[in-house]
C-alpha atoms as one frame of an Amber mdcrd trajectory, in Angstrom:
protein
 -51.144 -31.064-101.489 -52.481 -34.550-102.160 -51.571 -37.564 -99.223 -51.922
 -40.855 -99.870 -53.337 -43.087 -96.909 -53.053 -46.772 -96.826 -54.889 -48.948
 -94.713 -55.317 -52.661 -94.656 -57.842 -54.762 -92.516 -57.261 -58.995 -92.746
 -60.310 -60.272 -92.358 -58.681 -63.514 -91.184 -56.407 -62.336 -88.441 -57.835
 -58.514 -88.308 -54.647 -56.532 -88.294 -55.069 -52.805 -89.473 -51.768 -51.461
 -91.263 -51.107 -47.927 -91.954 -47.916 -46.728 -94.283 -47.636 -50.293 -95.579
 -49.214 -52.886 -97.875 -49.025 -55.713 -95.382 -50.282 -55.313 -91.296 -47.833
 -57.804 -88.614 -49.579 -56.384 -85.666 -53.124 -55.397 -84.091 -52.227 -51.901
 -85.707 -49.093 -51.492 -87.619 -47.633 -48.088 -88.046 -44.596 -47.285 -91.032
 -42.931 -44.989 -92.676 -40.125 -45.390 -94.992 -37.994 -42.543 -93.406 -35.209
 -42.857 -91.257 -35.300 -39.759 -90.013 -36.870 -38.784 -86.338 -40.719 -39.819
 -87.418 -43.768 -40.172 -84.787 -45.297 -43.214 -85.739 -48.719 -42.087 -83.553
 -49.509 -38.658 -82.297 -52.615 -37.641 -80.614 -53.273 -33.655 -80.485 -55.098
 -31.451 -78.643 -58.073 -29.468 -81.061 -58.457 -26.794 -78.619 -54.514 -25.592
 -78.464 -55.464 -23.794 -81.788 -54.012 -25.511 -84.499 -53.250 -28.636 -82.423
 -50.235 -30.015 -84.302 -47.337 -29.360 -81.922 -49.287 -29.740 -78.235 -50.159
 -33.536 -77.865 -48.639 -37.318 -77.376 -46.522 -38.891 -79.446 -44.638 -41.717
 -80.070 -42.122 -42.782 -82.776 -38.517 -43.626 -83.315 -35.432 -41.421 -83.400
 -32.928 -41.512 -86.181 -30.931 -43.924 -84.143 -33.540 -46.273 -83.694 -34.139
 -45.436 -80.273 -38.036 -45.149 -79.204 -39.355 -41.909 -77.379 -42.417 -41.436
 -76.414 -42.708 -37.135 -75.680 -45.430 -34.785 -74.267 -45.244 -31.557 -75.734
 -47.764 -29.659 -74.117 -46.251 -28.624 -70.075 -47.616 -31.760 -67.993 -47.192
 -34.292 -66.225 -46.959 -38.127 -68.080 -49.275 -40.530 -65.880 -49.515 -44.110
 -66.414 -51.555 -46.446 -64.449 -53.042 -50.088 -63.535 -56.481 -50.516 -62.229
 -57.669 -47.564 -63.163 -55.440 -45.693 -60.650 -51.893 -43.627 -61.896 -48.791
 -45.617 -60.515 -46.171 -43.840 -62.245 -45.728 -39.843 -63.247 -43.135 -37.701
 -65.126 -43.597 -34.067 -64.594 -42.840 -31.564 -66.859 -39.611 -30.793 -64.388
 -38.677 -34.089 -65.402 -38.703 -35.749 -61.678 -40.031 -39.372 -61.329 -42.560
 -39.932 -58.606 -43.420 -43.455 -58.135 -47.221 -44.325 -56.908 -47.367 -40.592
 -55.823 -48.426 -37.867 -59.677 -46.762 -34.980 -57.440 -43.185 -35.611 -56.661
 -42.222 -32.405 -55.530 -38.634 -30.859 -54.672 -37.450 -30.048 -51.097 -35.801
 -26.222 -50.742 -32.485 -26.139 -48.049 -32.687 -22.795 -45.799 -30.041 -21.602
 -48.141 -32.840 -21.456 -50.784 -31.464 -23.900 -53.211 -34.258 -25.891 -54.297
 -32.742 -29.713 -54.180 -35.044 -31.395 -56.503 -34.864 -35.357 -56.549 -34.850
 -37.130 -59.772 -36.823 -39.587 -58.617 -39.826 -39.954 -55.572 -41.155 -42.837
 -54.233 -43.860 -43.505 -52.297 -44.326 -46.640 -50.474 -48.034 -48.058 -50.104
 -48.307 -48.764 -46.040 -46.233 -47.210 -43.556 -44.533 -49.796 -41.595 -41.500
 -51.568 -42.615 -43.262 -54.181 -44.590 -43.638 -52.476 -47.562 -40.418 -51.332
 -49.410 -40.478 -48.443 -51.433 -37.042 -49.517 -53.187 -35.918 -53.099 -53.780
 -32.973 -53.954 -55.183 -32.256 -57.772 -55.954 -29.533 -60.466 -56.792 -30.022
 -61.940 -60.184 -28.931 -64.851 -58.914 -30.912 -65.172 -55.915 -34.371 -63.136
 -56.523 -35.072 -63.283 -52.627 -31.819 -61.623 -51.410 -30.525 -57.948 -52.092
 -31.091 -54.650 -50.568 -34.489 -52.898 -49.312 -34.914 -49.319 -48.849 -38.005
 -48.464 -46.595 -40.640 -45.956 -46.167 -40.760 -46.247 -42.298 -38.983 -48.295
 -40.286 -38.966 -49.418 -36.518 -37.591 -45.943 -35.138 -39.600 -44.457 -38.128
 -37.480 -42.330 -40.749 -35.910 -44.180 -43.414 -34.532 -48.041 -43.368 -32.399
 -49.547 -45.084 -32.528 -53.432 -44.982 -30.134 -55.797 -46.116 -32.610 -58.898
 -46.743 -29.593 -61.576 -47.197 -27.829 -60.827 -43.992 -24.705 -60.285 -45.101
 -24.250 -56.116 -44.269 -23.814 -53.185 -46.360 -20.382 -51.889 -47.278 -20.018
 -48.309 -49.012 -16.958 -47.676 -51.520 -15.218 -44.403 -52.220 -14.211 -45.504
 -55.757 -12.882 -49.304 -55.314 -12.076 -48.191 -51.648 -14.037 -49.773 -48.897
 -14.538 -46.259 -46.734 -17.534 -47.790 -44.143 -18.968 -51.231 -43.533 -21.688
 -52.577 -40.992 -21.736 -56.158 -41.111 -24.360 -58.909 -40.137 -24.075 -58.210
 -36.229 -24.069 -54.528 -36.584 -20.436 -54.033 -36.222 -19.272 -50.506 -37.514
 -16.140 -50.010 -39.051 -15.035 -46.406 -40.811 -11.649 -46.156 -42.427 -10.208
 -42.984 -42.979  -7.681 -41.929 -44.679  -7.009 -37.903 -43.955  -3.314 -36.738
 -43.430  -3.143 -33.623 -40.404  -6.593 -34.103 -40.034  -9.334 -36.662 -37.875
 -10.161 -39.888 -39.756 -13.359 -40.000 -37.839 -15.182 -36.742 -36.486 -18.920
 -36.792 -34.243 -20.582 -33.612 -34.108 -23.819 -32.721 -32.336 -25.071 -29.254
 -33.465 -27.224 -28.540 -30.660 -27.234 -25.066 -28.742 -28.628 -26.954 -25.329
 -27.772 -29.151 -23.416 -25.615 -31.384 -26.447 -23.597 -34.272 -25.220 -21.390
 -36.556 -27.142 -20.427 -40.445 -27.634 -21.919 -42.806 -25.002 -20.684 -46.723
 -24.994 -22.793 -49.275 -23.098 -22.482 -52.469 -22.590 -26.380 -53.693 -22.806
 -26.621 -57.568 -22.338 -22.989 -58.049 -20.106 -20.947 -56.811 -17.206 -17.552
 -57.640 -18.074 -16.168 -55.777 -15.330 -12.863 -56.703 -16.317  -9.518 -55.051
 -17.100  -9.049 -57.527 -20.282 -11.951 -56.231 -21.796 -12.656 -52.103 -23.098
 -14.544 -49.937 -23.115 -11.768 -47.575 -25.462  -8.287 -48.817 -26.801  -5.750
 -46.712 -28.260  -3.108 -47.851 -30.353  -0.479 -47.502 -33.318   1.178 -49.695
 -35.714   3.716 -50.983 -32.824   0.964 -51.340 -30.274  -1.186 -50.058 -27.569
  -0.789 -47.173 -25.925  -4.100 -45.846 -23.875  -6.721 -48.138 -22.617 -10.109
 -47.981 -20.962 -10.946 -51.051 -19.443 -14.910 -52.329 -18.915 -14.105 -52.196
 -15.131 -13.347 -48.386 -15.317  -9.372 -48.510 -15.035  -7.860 -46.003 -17.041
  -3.849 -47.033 -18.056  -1.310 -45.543 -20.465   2.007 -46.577 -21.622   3.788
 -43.537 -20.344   1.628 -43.852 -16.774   1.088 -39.833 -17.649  -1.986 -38.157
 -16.912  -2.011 -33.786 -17.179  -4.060 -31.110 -17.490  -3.731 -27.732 -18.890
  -1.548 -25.800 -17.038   0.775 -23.347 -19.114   0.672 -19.501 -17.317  -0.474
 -18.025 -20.635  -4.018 -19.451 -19.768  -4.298 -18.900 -15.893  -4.364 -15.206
 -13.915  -4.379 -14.117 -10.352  -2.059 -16.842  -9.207  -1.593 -16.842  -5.605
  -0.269 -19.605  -2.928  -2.555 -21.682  -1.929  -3.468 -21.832   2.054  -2.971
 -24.052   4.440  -5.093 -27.184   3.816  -3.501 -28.939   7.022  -7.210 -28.983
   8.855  -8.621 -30.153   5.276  -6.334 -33.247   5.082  -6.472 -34.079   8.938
 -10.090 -33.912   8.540 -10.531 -36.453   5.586 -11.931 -39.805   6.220 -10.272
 -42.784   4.350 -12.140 -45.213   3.887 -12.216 -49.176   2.850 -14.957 -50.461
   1.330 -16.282 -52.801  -1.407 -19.123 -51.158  -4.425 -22.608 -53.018  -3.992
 -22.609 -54.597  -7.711 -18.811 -55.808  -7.054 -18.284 -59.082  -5.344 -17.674
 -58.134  -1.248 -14.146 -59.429  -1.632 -13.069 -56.565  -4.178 -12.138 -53.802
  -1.737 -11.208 -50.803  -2.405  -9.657 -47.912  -0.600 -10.737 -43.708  -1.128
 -13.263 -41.477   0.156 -17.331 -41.222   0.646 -18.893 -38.360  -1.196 -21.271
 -37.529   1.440 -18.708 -37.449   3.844 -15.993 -35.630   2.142 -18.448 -32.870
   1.459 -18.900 -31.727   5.353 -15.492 -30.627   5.007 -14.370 -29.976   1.242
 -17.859 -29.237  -0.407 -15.671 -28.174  -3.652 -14.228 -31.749  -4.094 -17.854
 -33.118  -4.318 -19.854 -33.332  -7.880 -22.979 -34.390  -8.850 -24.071 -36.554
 -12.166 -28.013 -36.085 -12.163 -30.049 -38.531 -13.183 -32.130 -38.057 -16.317
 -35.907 -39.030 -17.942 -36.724 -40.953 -21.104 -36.703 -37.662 -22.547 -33.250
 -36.801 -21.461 -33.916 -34.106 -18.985 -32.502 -33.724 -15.723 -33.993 -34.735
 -12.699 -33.533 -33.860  -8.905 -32.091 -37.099  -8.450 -28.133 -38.061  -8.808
 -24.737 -39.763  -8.011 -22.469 -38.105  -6.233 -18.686 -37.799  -7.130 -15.227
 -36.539  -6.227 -12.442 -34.749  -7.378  -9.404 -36.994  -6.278  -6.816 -35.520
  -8.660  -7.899 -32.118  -6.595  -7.687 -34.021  -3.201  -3.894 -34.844  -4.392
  -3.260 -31.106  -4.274  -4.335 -30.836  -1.249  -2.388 -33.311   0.595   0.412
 -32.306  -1.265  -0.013 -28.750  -0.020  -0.635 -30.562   3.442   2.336 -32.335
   3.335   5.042 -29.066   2.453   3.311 -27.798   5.351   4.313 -31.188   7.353
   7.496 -30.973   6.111   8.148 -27.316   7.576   7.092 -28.366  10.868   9.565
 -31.514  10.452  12.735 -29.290   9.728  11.368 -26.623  12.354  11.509 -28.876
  14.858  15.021 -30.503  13.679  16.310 -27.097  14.108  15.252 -26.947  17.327
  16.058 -30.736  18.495  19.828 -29.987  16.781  20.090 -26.291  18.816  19.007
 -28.807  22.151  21.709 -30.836  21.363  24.121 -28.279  20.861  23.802 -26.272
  24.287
């Protein structure tokens, strides 16, 4: 079968054409076709017949361009004579890495990332993912490769926070001085849920107060309310209050066994000291009235807790603060005084049989 090549060379400008009688370009590739063509291909001689394993580049029927490996490799391009940019054969993106690889779960699904990049340094510098305002090139979103705690950092450069949208639905927001705000919106179930995984020693939510003591009850550490108005309220100075002034704890029969009366805690109570006194980072005047641990343990040792003190590393130490059970002391000088009050009608028995003879 004949083919008819075509080539023109201007001497003036020094285009080359191929396909066509007149060059617009350096090299000018055509042909008439609109069907899917590849306007350059560049084969492999030692795949055997080296037609279908190669590079090429053309234009699809719908005009778009595609530029296709056919053999099963990677597609590298580079500046500087170093690759910046791959595209395996899987089809993932790696971005100044040729080797974006996929990550397997322990449930053996391989969770393969469409795209991977790499950022350059490894301080929070150097972003791996920029995203920008059209309207103001210097301000948008950064997503780094390391950041002060190390991990990954997201950075919002114009200082304005970061909201994130279920649909048109604003479900979280941080804004510009860190404040967190989650909305949810789950009937019969916890609009906001913490959970720490670990199988020692886990603990849960801590709130701290880092540059200010308010020490004050119009301040909070937790506040409770509904759509008419508070209801439960932890105040910065420790108070706890409550609308209903209710505090409980389980008690129902189904969850206790060998229930006996209790003894006689008459020596207990008698023994107790109560004290007044005022807490070393309170001002002197602020006195308060209860119990020393220390003390209270010579003769209840049961009513006395410790909270140990802990490293950087968050393991215990021999050190602690002592504390104390008050809501158990209650008991007991409840149990203290039914014993009282026995010994009060006891001896109105008597004093009214006095009177009587």
């Amino acid at each position: 079968m004949s083919q008819t090549k075509v080539q023109l060379v201007n001497n003036v400008s020094g285009n080359s054409g191929f396909g066509l009688s007149s060059a617009t370009g350096v090299v000018h590739l055509h042909k008439a076709s609109s069907d899917s063509i590849e306007g350059l291909k560049i084969t492999n001689s030692t795949t055997g017949s080296g037609l279908t394993d190669g590079l090429s580049i053309g234009l699809q029927s719908d005009e778009d361009v595609f530029i296709h490996n056919y053999e099963n490799t990677s597609m590298l391009f580079g500046t500087n004579d170093t690759n910046r940019l791959a595209i395996t054969s899987a089809g993932n993106i790696g971005v100044s890495t040729t080797s974006p690889y996929a990550q397997t779960d322990v449930s053996g699904t391989a969770l393969t990332p469409v795209v991977d990049l790499k950022g350059v340094t490894q301080n929070n510098t150097s972003g791996v993912l920029q995203l920008t305002r059209k309207d103001h090139p210097n301000q948008g979103s950064c997503i780094y490769s390391s950041g002060d705690d190390a991990g990954l950092t997201m950075r919002n450069t114009d200082g304005n926070g970061m909201g994130f949208y279920n649909g048109t639905t604003l479900a979280l927001r941080v804004d510009s001085v860190g404040k967190f705000t989650a909305i949810g919106n789950k009937p019969n179930a916890n609009a906001f849920s913490l959970q720490n995984s670990a199988t020692s020693n886990p603990e849960g939510l801590y709130m701290n107060f880092t540059g200010a003591a308010p020490n004050t009850q119009s301040r909070h550490f937790l506040k409770c309310a509904d759509n008419v108005g508070d209801r439960a309220v932890i105040d910065s100075n420790g108070n706890l209050r409550n609308e209903n002034n209710s505090y409980g704890g389980f008690s129902d029969v189904t969850l206790k066994e060998n229930i006996v009366d209790a003894g006689s805690q008459w020596d207990d109570i008698k023994n107790v000291k109560v004290r007044v006194f005022n807490f070393k980072k309170d001002d002197a005047s602020e006195k308060r009235i209860g119990v020393v641990a220390q003390e209270i343990e010579t003769v209840c040792p049961k009513l006395v807790g410790i909270t140990y003190d802990k490293d950087e590393d968050g393991n215990l130490l021999e050190t602690g603060v002592k504390s104390v059970k008050y809501s158990v002391l209650y008991m007991k000088a409840i149990k203290a005084l039914q014993e009282a009050i026995t010994k009060i009608e006891t001896l109105e028995t008597e004093v009214a049989a006095l009177k009587a003879a």
